[in-house]
C-alpha positions as a Markdown table, in Angstrom:
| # | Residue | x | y | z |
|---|---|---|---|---|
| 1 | Unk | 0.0 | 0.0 | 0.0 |
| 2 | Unk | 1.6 | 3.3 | -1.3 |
| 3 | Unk | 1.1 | 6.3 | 1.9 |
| 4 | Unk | 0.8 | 9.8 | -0.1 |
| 5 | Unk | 1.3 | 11.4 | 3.3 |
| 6 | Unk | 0.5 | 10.2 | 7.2 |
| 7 | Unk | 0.1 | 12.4 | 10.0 |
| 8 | Unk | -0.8 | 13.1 | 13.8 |
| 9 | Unk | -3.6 | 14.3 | 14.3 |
| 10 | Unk | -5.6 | 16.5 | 16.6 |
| 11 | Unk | -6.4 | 13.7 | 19.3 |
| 12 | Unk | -2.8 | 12.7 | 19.0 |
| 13 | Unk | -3.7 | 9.6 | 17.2 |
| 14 | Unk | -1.5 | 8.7 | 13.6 |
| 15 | Unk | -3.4 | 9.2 | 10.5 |
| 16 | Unk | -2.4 | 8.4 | 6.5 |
| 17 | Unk | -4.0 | 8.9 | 3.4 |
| 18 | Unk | -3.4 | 5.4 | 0.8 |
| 19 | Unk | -3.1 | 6.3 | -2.8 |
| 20 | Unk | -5.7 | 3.7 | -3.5 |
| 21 | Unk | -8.7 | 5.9 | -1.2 |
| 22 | Unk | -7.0 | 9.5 | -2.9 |
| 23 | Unk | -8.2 | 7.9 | -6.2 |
| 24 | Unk | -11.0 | 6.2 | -5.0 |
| 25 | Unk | -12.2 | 9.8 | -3.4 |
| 26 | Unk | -10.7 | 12.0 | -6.3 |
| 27 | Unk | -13.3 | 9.9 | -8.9 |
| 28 | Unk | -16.2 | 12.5 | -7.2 |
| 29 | Unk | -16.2 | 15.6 | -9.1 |
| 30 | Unk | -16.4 | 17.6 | -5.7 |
| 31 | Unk | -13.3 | 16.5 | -4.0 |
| 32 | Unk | -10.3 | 18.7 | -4.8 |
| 33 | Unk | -8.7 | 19.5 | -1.9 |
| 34 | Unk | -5.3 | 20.2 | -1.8 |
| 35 | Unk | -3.3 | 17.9 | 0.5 |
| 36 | Unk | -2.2 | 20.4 | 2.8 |
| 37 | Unk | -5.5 | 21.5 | 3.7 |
| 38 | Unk | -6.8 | 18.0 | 4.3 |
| 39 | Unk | -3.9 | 17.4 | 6.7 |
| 40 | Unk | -4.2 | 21.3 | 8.1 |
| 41 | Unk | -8.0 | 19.9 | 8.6 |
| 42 | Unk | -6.6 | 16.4 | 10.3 |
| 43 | Unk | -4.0 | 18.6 | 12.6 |
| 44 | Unk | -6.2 | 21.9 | 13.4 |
| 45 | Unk | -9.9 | 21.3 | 13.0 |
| 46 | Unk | -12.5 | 23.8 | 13.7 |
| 47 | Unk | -14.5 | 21.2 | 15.4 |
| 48 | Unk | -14.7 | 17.1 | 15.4 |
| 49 | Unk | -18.1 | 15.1 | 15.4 |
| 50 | Unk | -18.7 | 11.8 | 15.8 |
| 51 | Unk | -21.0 | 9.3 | 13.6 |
| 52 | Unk | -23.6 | 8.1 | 15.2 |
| 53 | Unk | -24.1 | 5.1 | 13.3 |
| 54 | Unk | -20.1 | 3.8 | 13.9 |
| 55 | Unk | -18.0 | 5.0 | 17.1 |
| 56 | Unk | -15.0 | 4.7 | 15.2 |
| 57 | Unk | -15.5 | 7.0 | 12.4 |
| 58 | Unk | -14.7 | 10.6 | 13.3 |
| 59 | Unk | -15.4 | 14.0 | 11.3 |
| 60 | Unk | -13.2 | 16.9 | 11.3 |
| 61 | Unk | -14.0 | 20.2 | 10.3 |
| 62 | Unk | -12.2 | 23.6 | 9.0 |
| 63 | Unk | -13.7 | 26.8 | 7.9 |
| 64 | Unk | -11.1 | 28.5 | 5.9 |
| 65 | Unk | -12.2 | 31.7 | 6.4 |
| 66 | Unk | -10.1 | 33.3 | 3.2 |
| 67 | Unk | -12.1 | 30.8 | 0.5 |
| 68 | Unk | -15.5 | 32.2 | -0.7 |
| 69 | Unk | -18.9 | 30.2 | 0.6 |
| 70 | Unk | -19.2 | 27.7 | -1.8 |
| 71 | Unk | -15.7 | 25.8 | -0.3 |
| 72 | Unk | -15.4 | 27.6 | 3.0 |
| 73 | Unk | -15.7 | 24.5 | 4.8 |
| 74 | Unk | -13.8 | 21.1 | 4.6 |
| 75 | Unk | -15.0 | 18.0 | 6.0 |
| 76 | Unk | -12.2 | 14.7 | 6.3 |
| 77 | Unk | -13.6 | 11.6 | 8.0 |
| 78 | Unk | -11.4 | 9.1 | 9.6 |
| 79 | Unk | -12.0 | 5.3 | 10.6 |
| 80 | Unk | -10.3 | 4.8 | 14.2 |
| 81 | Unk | -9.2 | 1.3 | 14.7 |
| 82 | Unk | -8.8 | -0.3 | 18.7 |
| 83 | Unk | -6.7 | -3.2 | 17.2 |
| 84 | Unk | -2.7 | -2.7 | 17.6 |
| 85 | Unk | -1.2 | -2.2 | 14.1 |
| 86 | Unk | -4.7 | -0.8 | 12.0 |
| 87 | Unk | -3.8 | 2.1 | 10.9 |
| 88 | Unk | -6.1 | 4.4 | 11.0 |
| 89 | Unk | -6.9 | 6.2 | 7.6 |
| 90 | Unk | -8.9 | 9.1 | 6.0 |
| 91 | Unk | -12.1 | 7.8 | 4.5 |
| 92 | Unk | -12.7 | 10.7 | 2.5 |
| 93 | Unk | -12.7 | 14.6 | 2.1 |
């Protein structure tokens, strides 16, 4: 599995980004995020929610204040994993 970046993120917990879920995500005409704002969102959210339906999947949240309305916001969710040696990985953006 090829890692386009991995990171810590806000609750201290280690985060990557496969190249097999970038193209799976980048096949939606909507995602277009530059890297560095996904892993800005990952390191420096402006809030985190959970999913209600699965405890392991978080949502992070940044309002980047500069952008204009339509792509103000960017949402990345993660899949936590409790089992030693998962690693944990962005689900999409």
């Amino acid at each position: 599995m090829k890692i386009i970046f991995e990171t810590i993120d806000k609750t201290n917990r280690k985060i990557h980004l496969s190249r097999e879920r970038l193209k799976h995500i980048s096949k939606h005409p909507h995602m277009h995020e530059p890297i560095d704002n996904i892993e800005l969102t990952l390191k420096n959210p402006t809030t985190i929610r959970y999913f209600e339906d699965d405890e392991n999947i978080r949502y992070f949240y940044k309002e980047f204040k500069h952008m204009d309305s339509s792509e103000r916001y960017l949402l990345v969710a993660v899949n936590y994993f409790k089992r030693k040696g998962v690693r944990n990985y962005i689900i999409f953006y």
